[in-house]
C-alpha positions in Angstrom: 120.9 101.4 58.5 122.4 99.9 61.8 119.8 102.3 63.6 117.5 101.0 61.9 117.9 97.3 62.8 118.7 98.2 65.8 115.2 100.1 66.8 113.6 96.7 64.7 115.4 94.6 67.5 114.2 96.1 69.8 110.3 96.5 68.8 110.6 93.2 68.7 111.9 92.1 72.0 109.1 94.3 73.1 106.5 92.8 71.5 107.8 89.4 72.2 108.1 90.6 75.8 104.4 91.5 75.4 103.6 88.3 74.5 105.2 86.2 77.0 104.0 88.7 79.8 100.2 87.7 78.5 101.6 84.2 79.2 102.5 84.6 82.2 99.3 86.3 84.0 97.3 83.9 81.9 98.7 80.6 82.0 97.1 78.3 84.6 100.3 77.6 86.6 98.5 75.9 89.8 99.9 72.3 89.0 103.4 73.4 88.0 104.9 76.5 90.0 104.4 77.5 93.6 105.0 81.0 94.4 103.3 81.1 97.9 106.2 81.1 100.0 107.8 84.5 100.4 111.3 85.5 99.1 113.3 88.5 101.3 110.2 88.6 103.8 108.1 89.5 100.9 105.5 87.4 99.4 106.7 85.5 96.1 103.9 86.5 93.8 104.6 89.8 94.7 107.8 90.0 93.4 107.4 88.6 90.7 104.5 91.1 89.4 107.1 93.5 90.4 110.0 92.0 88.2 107.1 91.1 85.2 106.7 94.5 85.0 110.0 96.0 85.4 111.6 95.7 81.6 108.4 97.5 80.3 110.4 101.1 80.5 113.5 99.8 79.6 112.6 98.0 76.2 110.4 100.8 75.2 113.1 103.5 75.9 115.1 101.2 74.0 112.3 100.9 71.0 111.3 104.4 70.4 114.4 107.0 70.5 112.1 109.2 68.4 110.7 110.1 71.7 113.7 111.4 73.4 114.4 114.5 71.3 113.8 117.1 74.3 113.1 116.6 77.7 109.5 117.5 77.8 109.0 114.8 75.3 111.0 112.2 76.9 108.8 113.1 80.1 105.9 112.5 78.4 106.5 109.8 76.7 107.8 107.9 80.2 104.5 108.9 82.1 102.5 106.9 79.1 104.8 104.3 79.0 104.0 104.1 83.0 100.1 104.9 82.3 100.1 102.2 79.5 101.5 99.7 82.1 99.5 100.2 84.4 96.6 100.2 82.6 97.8 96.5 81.1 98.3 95.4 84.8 95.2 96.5 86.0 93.4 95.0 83.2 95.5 92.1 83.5 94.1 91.8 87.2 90.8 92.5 86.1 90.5 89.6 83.8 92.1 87.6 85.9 89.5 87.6 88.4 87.3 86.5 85.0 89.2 83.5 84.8 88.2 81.2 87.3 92.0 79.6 87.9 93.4 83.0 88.5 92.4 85.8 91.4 92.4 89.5 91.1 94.6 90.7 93.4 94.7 94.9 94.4 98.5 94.1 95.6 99.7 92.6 92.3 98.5 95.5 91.0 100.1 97.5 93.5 103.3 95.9 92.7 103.5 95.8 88.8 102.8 99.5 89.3 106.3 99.5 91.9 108.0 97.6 88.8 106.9 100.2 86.3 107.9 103.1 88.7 111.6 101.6 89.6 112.4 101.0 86.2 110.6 104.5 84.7 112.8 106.7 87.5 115.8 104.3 86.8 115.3 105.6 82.9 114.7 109.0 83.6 117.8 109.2 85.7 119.6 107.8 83.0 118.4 110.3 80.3 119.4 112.9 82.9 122.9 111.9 83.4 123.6 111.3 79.5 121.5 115.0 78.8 124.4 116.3 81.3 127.3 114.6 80.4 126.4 115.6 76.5 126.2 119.1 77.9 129.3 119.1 79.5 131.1 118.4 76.1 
């Protein structure tokens, strides 16, 4: 049972994560938050599409364990969760160019792609070291 709420949980912090990621590509932003300046040498908007994008491995990792029952399947699995992203960020981009207050922009799709690929290799190493540490038992 505590699996089980526990997997709930965390379906819905994705969802909700979901959610207020459509909010943020969406919302018309232009009178409230500037992100033209840059932050480390690297343009703000930028970074942000990165760290938008980052949890998206991470929280679904987290929601489907089902997923991580041998290593092929857990490979699998992490290159559609990546595939699924990107696909969101590109058709993200896409309508935002439909919007009229929002530009389509090749680097912020460039970037939510670097997010998804940090944080699916960041996973994967993870999975790795707890496959190896289990097997070490």
């Amino acid at each position: 049972m505590r699996n089980r709420t526990r997997y709930i949980i965390s379906r819905t912090i994705l969802i909700l994560y979901s959610a207020g990621l459509c909010l943020c590509c969406f919302w018309n932003f232009r009178s409230s938050i500037d992100v033209s300046h840059s932050l480390l040498g690297l343009p703000a908007d930028k970074v942000t599409h990165f760290l938008l994008f980052l949890p998206l491995p991470v929280i679904s990792y987290a929601a489907f364990p089902q997923f991580r029952s041998t290593p092929e399947r857990f490979l699998k699995f992490m290159a559609a969760t990546f595939m699924v992203g990107a696909a969101a960020g590109g058709g993200i981009e896409i309508t935002q160019g439909l919007t009229g207050y929002r530009s389509c922009d090749k680097m912020d799709f460039v970037a939510d792609c670097c997010g998804l690929a940090v944080s699916a290799l960041t996973i994967a190493n993870y999975e790795i070291f707890i496959r190896r540490r289990r097997t070490a038992r």
